[in-house]
MARBA-3410 file (N, C-alpha, C, O; in Angstrom, 1 decimal):
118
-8.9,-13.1,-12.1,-9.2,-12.4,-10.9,-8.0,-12.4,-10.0,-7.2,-13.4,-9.9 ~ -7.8,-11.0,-9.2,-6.6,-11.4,-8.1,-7.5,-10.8,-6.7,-8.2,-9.8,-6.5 ~ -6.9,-11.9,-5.8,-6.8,-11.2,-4.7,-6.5,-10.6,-4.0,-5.6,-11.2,-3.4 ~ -6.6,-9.2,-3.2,-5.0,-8.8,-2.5,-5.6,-8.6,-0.8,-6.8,-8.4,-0.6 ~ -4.7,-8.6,0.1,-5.0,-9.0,1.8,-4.0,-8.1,2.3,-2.8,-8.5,2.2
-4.2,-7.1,2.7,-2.9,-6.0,3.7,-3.4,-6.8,5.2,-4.4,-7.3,5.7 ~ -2.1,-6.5,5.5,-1.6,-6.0,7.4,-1.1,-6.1,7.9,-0.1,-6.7,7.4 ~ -0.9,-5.7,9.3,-0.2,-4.8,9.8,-0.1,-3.5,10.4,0.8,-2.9,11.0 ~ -1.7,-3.2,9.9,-2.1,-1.7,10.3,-2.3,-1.9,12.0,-2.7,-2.9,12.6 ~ -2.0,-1.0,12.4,-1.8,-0.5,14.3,-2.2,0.5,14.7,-2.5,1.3,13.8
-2.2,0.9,16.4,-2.2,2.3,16.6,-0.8,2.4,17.1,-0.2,1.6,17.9 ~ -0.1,3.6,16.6,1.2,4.1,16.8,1.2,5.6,17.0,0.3,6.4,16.6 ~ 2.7,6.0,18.1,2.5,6.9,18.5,3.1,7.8,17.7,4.1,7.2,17.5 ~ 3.3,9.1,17.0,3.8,9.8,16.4,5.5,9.5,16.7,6.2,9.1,17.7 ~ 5.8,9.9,15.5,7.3,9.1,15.2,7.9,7.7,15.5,9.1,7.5,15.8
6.9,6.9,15.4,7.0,5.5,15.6,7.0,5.0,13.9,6.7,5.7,12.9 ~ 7.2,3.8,13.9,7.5,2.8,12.9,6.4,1.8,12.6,5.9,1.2,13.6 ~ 6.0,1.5,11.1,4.9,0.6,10.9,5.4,-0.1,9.8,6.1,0.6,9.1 ~ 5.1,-1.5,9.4,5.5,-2.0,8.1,4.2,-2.5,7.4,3.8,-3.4,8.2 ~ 3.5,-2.4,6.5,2.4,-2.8,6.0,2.8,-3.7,4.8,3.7,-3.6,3.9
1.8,-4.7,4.9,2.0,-6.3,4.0,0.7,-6.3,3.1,-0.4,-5.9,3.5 ~ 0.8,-6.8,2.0,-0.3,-7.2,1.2,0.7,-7.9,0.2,1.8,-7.6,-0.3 ~ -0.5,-9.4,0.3,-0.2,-10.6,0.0,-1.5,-10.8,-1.5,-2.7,-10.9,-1.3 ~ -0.7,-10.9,-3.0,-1.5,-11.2,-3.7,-2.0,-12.3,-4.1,-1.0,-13.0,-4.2 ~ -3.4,-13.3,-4.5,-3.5,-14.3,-4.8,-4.4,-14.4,-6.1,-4.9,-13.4,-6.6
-4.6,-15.6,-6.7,-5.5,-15.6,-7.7,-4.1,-15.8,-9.5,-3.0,-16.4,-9.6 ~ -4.8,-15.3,-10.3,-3.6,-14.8,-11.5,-2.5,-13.6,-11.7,-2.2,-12.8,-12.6 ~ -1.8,-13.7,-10.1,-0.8,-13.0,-9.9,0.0,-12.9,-11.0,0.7,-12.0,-10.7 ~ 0.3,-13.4,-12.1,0.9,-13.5,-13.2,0.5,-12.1,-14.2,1.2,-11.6,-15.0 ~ -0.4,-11.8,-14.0,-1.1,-10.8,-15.0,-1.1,-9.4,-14.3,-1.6,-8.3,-14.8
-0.2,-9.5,-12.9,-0.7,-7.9,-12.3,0.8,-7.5,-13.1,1.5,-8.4,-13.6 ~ 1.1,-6.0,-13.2,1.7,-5.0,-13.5,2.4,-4.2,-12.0,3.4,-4.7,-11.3 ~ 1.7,-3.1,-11.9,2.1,-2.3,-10.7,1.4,-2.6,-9.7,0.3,-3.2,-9.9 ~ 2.0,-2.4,-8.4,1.0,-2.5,-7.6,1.3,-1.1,-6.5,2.2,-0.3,-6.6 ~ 0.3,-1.1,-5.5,0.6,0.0,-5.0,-0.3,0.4,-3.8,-1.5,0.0,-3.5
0.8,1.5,-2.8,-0.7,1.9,-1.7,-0.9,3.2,-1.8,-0.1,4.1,-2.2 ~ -2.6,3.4,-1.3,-3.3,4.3,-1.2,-3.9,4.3,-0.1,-4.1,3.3,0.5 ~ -4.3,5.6,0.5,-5.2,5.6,1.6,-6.4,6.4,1.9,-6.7,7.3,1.1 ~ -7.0,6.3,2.6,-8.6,6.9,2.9,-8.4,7.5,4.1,-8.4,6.7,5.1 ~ -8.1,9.2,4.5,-9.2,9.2,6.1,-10.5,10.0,6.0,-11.0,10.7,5.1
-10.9,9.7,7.5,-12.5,10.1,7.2,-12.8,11.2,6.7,-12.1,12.0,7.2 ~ -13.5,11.6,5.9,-14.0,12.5,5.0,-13.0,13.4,4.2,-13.0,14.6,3.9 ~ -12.1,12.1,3.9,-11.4,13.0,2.6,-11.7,11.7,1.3,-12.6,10.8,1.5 ~ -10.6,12.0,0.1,-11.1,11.1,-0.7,-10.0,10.0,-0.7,-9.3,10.0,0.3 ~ -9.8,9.2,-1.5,-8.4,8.0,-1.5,-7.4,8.8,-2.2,-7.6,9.6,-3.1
-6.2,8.5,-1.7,-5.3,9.3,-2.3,-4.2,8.4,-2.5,-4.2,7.4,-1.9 ~ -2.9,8.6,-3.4,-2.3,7.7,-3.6,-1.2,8.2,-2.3,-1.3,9.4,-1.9 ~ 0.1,7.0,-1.8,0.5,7.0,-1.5,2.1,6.2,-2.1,3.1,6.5,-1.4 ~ 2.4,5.6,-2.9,3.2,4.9,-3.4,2.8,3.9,-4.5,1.6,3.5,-4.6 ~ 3.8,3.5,-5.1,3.4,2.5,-6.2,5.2,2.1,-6.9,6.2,2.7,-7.0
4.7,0.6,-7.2,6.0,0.3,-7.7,5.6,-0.4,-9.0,4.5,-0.9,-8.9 ~ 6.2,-0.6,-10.1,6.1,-1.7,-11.2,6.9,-2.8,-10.5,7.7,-2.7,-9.5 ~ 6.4,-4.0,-11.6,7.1,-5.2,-11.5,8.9,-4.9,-11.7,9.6,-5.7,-11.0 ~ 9.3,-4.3,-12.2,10.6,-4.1,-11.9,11.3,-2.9,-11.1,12.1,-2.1,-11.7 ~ 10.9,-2.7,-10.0,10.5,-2.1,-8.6,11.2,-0.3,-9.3,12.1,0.4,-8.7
10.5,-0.1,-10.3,10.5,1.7,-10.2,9.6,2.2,-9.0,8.5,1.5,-8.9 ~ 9.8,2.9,-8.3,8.5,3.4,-7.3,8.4,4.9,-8.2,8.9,5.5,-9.2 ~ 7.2,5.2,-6.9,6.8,6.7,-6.8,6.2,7.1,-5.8,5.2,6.4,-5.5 ~ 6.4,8.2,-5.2,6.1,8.4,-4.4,5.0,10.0,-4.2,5.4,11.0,-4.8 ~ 3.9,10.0,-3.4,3.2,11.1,-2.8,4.5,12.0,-2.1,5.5,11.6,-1.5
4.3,13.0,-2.3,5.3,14.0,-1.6,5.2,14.2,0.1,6.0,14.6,0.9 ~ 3.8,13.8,0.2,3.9,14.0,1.4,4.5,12.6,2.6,4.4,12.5,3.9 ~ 5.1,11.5,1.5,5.6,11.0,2.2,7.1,10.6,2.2,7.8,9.9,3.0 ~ 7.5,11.2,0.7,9.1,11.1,0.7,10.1,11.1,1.4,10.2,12.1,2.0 ~ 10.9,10.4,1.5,11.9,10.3,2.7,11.1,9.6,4.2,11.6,9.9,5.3
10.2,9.0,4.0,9.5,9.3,5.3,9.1,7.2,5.2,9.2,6.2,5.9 ~ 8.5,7.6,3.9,7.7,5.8,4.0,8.7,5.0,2.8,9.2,6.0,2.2 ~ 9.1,4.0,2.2,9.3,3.3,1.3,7.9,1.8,0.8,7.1,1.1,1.4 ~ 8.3,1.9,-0.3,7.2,0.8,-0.9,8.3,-0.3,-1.2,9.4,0.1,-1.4 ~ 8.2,-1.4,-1.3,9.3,-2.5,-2.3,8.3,-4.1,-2.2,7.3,-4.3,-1.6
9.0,-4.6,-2.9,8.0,-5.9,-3.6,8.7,-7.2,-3.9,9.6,-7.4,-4.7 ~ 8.2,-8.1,-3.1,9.0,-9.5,-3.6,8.2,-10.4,-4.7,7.3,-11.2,-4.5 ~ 8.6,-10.0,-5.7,7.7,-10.9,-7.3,7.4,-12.1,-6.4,6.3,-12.2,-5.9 ~ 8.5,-12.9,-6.3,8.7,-14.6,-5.7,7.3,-15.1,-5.0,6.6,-16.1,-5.1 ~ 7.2,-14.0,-4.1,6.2,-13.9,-2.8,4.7,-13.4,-3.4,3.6,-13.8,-3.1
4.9,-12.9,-3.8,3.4,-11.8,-4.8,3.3,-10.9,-3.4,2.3,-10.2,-3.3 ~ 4.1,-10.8,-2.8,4.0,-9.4,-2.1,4.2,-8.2,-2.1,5.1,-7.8,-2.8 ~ 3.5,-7.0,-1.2,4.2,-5.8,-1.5,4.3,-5.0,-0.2,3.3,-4.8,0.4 ~ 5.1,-4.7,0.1,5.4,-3.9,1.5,5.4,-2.2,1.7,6.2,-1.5,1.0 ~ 4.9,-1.8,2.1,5.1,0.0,3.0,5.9,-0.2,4.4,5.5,-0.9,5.4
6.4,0.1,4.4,7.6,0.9,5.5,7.6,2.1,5.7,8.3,2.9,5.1 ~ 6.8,2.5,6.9,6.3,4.3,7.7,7.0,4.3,8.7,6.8,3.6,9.7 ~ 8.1,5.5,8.4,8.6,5.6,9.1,8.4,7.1,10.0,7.3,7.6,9.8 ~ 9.2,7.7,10.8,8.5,8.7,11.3,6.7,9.2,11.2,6.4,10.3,10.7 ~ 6.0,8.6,11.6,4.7,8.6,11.4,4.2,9.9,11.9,4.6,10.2,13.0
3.1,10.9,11.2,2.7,11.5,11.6,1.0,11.0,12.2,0.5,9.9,12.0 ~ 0.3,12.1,13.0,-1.0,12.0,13.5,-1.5,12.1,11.7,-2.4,11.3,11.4 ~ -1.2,12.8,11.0,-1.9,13.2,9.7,-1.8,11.7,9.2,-2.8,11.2,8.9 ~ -1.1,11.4,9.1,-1.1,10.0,8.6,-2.1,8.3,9.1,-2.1,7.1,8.8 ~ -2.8,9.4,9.7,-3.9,8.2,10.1,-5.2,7.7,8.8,-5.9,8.5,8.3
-5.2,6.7,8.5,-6.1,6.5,7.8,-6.0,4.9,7.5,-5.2,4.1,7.9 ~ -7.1,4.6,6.5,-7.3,3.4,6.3,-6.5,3.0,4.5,-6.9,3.3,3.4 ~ -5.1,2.3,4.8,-4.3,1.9,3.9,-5.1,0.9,3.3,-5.8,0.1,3.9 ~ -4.9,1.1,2.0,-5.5,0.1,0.8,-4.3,-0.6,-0.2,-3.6,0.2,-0.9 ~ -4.1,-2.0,-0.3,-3.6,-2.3,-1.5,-3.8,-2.0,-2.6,-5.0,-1.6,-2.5
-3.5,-1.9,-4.2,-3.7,-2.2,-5.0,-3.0,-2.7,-6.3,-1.8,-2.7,-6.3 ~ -3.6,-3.1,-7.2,-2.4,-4.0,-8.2,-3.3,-3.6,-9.5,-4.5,-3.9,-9.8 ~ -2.5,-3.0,-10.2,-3.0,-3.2,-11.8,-2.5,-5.0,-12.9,-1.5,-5.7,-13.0 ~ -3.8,-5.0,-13.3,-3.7,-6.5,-14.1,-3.5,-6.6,-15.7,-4.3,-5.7,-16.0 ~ -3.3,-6.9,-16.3,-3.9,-7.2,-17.6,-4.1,-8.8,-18.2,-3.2,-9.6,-18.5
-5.5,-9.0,-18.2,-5.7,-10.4,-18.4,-6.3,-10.6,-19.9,-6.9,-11.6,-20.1 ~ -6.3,-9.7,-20.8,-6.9,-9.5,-21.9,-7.9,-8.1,-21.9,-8.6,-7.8,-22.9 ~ -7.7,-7.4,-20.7,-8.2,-6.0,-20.5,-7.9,-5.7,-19.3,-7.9,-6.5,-18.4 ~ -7.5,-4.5,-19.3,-6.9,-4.1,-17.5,-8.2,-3.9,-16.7,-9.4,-3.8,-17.0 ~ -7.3,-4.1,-15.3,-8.4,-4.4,-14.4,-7.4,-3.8,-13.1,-6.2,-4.1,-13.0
-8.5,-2.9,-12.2,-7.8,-2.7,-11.1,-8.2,-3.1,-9.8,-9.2,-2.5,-9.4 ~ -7.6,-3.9,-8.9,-7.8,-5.0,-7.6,-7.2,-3.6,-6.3,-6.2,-2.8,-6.2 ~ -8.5,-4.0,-5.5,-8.3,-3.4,-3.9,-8.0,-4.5,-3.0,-8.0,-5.7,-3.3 ~ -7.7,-4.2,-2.2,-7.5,-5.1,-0.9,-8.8,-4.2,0.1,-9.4,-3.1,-0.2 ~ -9.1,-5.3,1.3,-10.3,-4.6,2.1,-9.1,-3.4,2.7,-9.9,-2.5,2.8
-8.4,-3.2,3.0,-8.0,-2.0,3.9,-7.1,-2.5,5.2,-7.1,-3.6,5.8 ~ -6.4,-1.3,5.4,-5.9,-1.7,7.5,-6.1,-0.2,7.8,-6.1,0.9,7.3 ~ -6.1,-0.8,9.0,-6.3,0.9,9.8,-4.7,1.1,10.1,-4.0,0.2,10.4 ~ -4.4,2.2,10.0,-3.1,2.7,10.6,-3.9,4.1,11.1,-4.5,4.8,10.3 ~ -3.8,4.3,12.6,-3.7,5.4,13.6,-2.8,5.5,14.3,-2.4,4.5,15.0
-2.1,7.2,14.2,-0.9,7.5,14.6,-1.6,8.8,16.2,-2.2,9.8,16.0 ~ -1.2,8.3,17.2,-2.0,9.0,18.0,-1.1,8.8,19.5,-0.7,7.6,19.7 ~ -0.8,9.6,20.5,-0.3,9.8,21.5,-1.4,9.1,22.7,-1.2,9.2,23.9
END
């Protein structure tokens, strides 16, 4: 089993700055990628970024140039860095980490709110 805990989520005003944290626990040894996604109200989760253990990312287009993802193994952490933030960009950020412990398995974190709002 792993655990994973974001935050850092805030209210920010359009073109402001946010850094989002999720801290893994449990058999951190077995996760793979990990990565953020987000939820706003009444749409569905969508991805936002993802990196492997040997930090390839990828990124959603709609945040290229705009957010970075990066990851300290050492720490079992994983960071987002939003930058120029839009109002669109409001929603509830989710960790997640792919595992393999003798079958893959995919871990949420409960969420942070990030609202970008004047």
């Amino acid at each position: 089993q792993v655990q994973l805990v974001e935050s850092g989520g805030d209210l920010v005003q359009p073109g402001g700055s946010l850094r989002l944290s999720c801290v893994a626990s449990g058999r951190v040894f077995t996760i793979g990628a990990m990565g953020w996604y987000r939820q706003a109200p009444g749409k569905e989760r969508e991805l936002v970024a993802t990196i492997t253990r040997g930090s390839r990312t990828n990124y959603a287009d709609f945040v290229k140039g705009r957010f970075t993802i990066s990851r300290d193994n050492a720490k079992n952490m994983v960071y987002l860095q939003m930058n120029s933030l839009k109002p669109e960009d409001t929603a509830v950020y989710y960790c997640n980490a792919v595992s393999y412990d003798s079958r893959w398995a995919n871990y949420w974190g409960q969420g942070t709110q990030v609202t970008v709002s004047s």
